[in-house]
C-alpha positions in Angstrom: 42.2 20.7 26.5 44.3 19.4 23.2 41.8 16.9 22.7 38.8 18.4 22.8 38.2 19.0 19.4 38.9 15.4 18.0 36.5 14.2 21.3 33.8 16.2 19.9 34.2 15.1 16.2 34.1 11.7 17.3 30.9 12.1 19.6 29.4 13.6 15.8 30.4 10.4 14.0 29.5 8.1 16.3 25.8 10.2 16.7 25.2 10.1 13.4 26.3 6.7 11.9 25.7 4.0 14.9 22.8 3.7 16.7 23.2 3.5 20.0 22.2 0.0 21.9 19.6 1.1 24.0 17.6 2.1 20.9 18.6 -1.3 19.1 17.1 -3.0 22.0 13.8 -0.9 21.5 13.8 -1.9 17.7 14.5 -5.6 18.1 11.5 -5.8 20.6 9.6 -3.9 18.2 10.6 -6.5 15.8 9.4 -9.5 18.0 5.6 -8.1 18.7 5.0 -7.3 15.0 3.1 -10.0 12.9 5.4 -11.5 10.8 4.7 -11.4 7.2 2.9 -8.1 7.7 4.4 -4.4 5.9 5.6 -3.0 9.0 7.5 -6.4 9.6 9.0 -5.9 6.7 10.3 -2.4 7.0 11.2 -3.3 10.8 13.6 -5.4 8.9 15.1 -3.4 6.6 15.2 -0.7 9.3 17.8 -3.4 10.8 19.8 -3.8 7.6 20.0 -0.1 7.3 21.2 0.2 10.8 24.3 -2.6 10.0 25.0 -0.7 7.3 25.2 2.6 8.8 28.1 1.2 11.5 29.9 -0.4 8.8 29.9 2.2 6.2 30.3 4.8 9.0 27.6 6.8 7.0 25.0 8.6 8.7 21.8 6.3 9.5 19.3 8.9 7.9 20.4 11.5 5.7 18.6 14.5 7.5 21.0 15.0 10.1 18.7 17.8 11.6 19.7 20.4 14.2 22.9 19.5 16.0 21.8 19.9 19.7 24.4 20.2 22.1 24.3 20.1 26.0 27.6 20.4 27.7 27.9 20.1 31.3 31.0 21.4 32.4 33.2 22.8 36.5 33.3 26.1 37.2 36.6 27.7 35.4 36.4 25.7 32.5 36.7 28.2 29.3 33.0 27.7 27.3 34.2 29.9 24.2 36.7 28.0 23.5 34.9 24.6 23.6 32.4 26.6 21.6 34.9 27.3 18.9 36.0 23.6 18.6 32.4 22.5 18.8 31.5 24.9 15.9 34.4 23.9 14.1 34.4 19.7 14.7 30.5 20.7 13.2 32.1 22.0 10.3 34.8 19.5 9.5 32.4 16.6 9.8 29.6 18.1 7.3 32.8 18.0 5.1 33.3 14.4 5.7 29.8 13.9 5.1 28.8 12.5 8.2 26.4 15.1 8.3 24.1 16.7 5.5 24.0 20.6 5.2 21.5 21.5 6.8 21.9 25.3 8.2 19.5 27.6 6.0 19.0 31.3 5.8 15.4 31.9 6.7 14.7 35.0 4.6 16.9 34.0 1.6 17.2 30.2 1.2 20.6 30.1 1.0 22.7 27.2 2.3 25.7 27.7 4.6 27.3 25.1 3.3 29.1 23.7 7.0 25.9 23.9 9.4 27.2 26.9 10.9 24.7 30.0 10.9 22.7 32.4 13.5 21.3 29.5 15.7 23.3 26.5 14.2 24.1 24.1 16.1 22.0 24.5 19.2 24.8 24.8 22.2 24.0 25.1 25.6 26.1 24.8 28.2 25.6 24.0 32.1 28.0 24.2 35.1 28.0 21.0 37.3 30.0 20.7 40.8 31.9 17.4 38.8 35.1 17.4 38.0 34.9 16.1 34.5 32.9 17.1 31.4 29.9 15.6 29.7 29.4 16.5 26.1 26.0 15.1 25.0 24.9 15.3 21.2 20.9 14.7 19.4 20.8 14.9 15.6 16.9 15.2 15.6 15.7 15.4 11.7 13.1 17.9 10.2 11.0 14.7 9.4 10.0 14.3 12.9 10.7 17.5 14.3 7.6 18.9 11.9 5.1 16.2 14.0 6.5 18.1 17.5 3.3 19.7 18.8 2.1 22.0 21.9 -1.1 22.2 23.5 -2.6 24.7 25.7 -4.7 23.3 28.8 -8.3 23.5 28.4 -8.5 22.3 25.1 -11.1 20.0 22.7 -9.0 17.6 21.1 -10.7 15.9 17.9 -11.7 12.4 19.0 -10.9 12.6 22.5 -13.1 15.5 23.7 -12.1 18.1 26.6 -8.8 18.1 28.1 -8.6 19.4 31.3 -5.9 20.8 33.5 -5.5 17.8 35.1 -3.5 14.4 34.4 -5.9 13.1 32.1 -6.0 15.5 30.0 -2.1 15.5 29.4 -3.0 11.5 29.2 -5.4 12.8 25.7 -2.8 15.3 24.7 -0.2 12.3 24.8 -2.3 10.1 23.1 -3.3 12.8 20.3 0.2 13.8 19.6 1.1 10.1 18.5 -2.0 9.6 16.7 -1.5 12.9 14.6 2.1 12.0 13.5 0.8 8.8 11.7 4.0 7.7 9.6 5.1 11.3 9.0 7.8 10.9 11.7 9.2 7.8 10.6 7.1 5.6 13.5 7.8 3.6 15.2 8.9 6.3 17.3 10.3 7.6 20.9 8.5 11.0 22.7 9.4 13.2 25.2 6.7 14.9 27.2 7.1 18.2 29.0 4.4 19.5 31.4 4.3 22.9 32.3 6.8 25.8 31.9 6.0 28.5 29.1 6.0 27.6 25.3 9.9 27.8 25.0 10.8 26.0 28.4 7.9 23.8 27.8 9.3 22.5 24.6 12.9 22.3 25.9 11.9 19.9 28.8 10.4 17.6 25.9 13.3 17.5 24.3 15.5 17.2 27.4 13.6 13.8 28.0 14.8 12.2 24.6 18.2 12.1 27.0 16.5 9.6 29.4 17.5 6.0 28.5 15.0 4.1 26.4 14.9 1.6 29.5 15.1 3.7 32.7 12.3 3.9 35.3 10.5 7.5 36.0 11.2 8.2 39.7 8.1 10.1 39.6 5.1 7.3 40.7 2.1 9.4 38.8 4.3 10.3 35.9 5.8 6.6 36.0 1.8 5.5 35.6 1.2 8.0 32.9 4.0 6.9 30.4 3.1 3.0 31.3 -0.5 3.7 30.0 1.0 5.5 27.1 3.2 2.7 26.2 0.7 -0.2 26.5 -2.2 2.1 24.3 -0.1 4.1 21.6 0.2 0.7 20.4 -3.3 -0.7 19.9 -3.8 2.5 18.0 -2.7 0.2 14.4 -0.6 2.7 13.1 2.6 0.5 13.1 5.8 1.2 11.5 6.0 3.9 8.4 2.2 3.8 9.3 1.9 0.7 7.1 -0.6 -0.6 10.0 0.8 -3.0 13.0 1.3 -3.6 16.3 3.9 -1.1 17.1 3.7 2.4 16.8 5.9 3.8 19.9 9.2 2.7 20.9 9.6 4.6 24.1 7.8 7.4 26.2 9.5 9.7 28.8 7.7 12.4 30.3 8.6 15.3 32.7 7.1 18.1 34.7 8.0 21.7 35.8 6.1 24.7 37.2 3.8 27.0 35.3 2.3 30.0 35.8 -1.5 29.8 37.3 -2.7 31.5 33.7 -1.1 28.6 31.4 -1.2 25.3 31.2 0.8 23.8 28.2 1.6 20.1 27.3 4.6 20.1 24.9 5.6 16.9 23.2 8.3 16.7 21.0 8.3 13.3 18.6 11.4 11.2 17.6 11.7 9.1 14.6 13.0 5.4 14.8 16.7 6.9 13.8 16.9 7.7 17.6 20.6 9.7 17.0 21.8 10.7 20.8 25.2 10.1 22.4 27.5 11.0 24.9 30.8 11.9 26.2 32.9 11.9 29.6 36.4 14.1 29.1 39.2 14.6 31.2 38.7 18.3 32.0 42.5 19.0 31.4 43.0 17.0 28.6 39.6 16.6 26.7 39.8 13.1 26.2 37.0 10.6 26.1 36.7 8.7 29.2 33.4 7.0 28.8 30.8 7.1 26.7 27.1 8.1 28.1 24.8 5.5 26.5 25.6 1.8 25.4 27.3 2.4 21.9 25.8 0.6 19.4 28.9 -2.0 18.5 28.1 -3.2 21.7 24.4 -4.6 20.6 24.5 -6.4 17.5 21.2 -7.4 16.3 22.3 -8.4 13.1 22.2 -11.9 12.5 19.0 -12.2 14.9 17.4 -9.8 11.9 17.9 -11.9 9.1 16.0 -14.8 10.4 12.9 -12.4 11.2 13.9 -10.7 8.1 13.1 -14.2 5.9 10.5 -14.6 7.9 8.5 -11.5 7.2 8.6 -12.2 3.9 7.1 -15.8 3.5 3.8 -14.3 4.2 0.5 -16.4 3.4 -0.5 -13.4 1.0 2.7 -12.4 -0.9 2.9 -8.9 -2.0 3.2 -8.6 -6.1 7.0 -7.2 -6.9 7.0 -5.3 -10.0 9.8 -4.3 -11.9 9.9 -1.1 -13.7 11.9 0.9 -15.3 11.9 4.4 -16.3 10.3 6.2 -18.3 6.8 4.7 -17.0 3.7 4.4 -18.9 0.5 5.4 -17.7 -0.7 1.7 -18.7 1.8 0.1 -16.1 0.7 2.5 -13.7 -2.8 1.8 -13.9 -1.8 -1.7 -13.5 -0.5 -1.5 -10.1 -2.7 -1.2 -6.6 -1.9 -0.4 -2.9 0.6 -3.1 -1.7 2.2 -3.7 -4.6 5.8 -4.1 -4.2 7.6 -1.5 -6.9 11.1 -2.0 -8.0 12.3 0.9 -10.1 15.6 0.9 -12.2 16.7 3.7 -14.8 16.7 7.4 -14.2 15.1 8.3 -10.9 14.9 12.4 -9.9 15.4 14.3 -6.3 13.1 17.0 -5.7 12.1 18.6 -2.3 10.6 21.9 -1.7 12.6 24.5 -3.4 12.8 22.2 -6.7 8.6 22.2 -6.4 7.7 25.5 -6.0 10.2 26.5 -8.7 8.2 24.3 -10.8 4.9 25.6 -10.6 6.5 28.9 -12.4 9.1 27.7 -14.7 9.8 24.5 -16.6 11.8 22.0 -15.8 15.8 21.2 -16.9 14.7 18.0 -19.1 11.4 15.9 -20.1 9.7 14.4 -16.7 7.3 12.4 -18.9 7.0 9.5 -17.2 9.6 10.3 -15.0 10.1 8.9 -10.9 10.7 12.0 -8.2 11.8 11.0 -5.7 11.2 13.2 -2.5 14.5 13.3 -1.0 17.5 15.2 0.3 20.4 13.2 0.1 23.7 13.7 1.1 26.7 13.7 -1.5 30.3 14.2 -1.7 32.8 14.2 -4.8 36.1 12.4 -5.0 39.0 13.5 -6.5 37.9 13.2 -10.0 35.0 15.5 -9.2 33.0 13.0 -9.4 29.5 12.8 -7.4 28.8 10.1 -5.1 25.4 9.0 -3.2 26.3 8.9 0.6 22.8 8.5 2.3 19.7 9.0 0.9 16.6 8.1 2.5 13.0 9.6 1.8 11.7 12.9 3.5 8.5 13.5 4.4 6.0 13.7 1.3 2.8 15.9 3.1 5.1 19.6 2.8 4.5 19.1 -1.3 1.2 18.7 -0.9 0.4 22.2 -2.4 1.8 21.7 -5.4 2.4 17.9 -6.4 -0.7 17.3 -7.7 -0.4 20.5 -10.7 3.5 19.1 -10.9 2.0 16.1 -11.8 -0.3 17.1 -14.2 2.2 19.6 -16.0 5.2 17.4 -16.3 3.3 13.5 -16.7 5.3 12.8 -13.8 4.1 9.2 -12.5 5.8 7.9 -9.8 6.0 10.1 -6.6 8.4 8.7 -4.0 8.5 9.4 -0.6 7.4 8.5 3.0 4.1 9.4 5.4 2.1 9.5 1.9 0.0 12.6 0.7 -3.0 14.4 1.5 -6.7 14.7 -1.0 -5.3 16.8 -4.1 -2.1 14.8 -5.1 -4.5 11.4 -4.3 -6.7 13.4 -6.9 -4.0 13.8 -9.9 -2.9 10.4 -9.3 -6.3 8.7 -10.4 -6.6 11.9 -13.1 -3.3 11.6 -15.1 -1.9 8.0 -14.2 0.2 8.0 -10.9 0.6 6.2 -7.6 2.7 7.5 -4.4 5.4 5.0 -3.1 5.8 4.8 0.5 9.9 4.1 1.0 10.6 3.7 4.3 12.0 6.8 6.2 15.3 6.7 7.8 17.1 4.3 5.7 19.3 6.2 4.1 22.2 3.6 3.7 19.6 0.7 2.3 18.4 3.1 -0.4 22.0 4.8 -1.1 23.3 1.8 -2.7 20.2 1.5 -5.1 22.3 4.7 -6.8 24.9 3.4 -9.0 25.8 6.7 -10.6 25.3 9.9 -10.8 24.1 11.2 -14.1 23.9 15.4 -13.6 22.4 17.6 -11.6 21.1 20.8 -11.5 20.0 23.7 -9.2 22.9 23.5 -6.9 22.2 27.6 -6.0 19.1 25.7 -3.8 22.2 23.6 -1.7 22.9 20.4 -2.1 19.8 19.1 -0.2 17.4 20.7 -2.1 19.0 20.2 -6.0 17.6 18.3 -8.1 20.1 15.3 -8.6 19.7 12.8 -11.8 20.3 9.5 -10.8 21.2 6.0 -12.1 18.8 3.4 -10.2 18.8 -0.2 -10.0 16.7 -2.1 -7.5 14.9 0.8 -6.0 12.3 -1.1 -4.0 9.0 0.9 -2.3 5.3 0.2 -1.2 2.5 1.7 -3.5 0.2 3.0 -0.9 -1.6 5.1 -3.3 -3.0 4.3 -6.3 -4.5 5.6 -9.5 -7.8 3.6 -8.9 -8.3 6.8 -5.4 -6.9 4.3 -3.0 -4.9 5.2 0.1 -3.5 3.2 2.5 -2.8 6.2 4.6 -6.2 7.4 4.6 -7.3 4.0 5.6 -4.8 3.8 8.5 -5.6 6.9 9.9 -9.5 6.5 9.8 -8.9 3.3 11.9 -6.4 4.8 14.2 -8.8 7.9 14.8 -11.8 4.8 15.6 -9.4 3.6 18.4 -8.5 6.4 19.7 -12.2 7.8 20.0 -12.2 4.6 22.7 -9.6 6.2 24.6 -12.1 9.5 25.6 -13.3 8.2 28.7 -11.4 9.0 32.0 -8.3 7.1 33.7 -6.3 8.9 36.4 -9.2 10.5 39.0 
């Protein structure tokens, strides 16, 4: 197969820069039910620009790639270590490109391969099929969301919701719990997959499995059909809404599937999906490797675009305006007391990366320049360098803020750090330091990697490359950096807020539906 190789690179481009139009079609929906003029309309919007930019830039949609998953279904005879090889190495050649971020990391030691190629990266399985052809399917599931996956074990008391049972209600309250606990951590509005049954490994794998269904297929199943109807129609009266700014939206799809268990376990595993929905397809000739068809409607094939700027200038002539402030950096702790949640923050001047090697180095040593008054921005972009050597901003979207959580608030307070980017917001102690020492916590909205990549004109140093390029902390030249304050230095949260009434509605949800 000659052209197995380029087939497969192509499948990782295509996976990682351009949405695919079933999930389009999820989004622009999403789009119509939300309140115009409302936050989450506004980031549903900009989640649409980003998207457009993505197919034309051919740059990945969100810059955490995640775990290249593979499944490969394949005739009998057909040579799997081959099509390994080229799979490992088209994995390889298109980190280079930088059409996806390093991401493979040595457990023990930290270290970053480099290529995505490691003990366990990329995820390949292969499957034999009585078809003649070959179907090479690809998900590029991110850390972001793959953090809110969760299991749970049948009986179990689930906060809000009471007992679960080992029936179909209680995997109804397990469902319902899992989206409520992801708030805007997973970049909501967001797709499941549900698996009941198997052991914790198998359990999981079925979860993910369904993240193959398409967004708009029915379950042939009648009870599980039901079950992910209900889930639909009541994840979304929960208020969490997009980024979990609050709306009407909080799930885009919901596909759930069964298998047996043994009579001593009962486990409901779901695994969670961010808006940046990254899963394709391929059809090959068998002797040639070829693409024949493509396995999901390819995103150039829905083009929301111009139907997005209308709703786009609509969701911003709201009756209550948001304030837009323009600051640039250093920041003083007077024009940070100034601001309050939803506030509109523009930033230009020097912003700074750091993730969650560059923090818990902190907390030991100091840092490579003054951060007084300084903007980090939680982030893990992806670069490459030209042929002067030069560094260039590729994607670079927000990661989730809650894994800093230990330390942020004592960064703070060390360095007079005073504007903490991110997305999901923060927990108690950072919300602490910020009404201390003069901070607020910017909410940018996860996923958009392309919208906020072109906010970085330059790049000014960087340092700490031995942590890999994700996790250095990069010096950049900002204009137009624009995020949400959704916590303030006055002990306000919007997160907090969003959850407590999300946690109300799903208290309502307790009693029983399927007898």
């Amino acid at each position: 197969m000659q052209h197995f190789y380029q087939s497969v690179y192509d499948l990782i481009v295509e996976t990682s820069t351009n949405l695919p139009g079933d999930v389009r079609r999820a989004v622009q929906a999403a789009q119509d039910k939300e309140d115009k003029g409302t936050r989450s309309a506004l980031s549903l919007s900009r989640i649409a620009d980003n998207i457009h930019m993505a197919e034309c830039n051919v740059s990945p949609i969100c810059q955490d790639t995640g775990m290249p998953t593979f499944i490969i279904h394949c005739p009998v005879g057909a040579n799997q270590i081959v099509m390994k090889k080229q799979i490992l190495e088209a994995v390889a050649n298109a980190t280079k490109a930088s059409k996806l971020r390093t991401n493979s990391v040595d457990s023990l030691t930290g270290a970053n391969s480099g290529d995505n190629l490691g003990p366990g990266t990329p995820v390949v399985h292969f499957e034999q099929w009585e078809r003649e052809d070959i179907e090479v399917k690809l998900i590029l599931k991110g850390g972001g969301c793959e953090n809110k996956n969760i299991q749970y074990s049948l009986p179990a008391d689930l906060e809000g919701l009471g007992k679960a049972g080992r029936d179909l209600d209680g995997i109804r309250k397990c469902i319902m719990h899992a989206v409520y606990q992801a708030q805007g951590q997973g970049c909501s509005a967001g797709f499941i997959g549900v698996g009941i049954g198997g052991d914790r490994t198998t359990g999981y794998e079925l979860a993910k499995h369904q993240l193959f269904r398409h967004v708009d297929d029915v379950n042939p199943h009648l009870e599980l059909r039901q079950l992910e109807e209900y889930v639909m129609e009541h994840a979304n009266t929960l208020g969490i809404g997009t980024m979990g700014f609050g709306g009407q939206v909080t799930l885009l799809g919901c596909k759930v599937g069964v298998m047996n268990r043994l009579p001593a376990s009962f486990f409901v595993s779901v695994a969670y999906n961010c808006w940046a929905f990254r899963r394709q397809g391929v059809i090959l000739n068998a002797e040639t490797g070829e693409i024949n068809g493509w396995s999901y409607l390819r995103g150039t094939e829905v083009s929301f675009k111009e139907a997005f700027e209308a709703s786009s200038a609509e969701a911003q002539n709201s009756d209550e305006e948001p304030r837009e402030i323009v600051l640039t950096t250093p920041i003083t702790e007077e024009q940070i007391r100034s601001l309050k949640v939803g506030d509109v923050v523009v930033i230009n001047g020097t912003m700074h990366t750091g993730r969650d090697a560059l923090h818990k180095y902190l907390m030991d040593h100091d840092a490579p320049l003054d951060l007084n008054g300084a903007a980090i921005y939680h982030c893990g972009p992806v670069m490459s360098k030209d042929q002067a050597g030069e560094w260039h901003v590729r994607a670079a979207g927000p990661t989730t803020s809650i894994r800093e959580e230990p330390y942020q608030g004592d960064i703070i307070k060390k360095f007079g750090i005073r504007a903490v980017i991110g997305k999901g917001g923060m927990g108690p102690k950072t919300l602490a330091a910020l009404k201390e020492h003069g901070g607020v916590y910017l909410n940018a909205i996860g996923g958009a990697a392309q919208y906020y990549a072109r906010c970085f004109k330059k790049v000014e140093g960087v340092d700490f490359m031995e942590f890999g390029i994700p996790e250095a902390m990069w010096h950049l030249k900002t204009e137009g950096f624009a995020a949400i304050v959704t916590m303030d230095s006055h002990g306000n949260s919007l997160h907090a807020d969003v959850e407590k009434n999300a946690f109300e509605k799903l208290s309502l949800l307790k009693e029983p539906v399927f007898k």
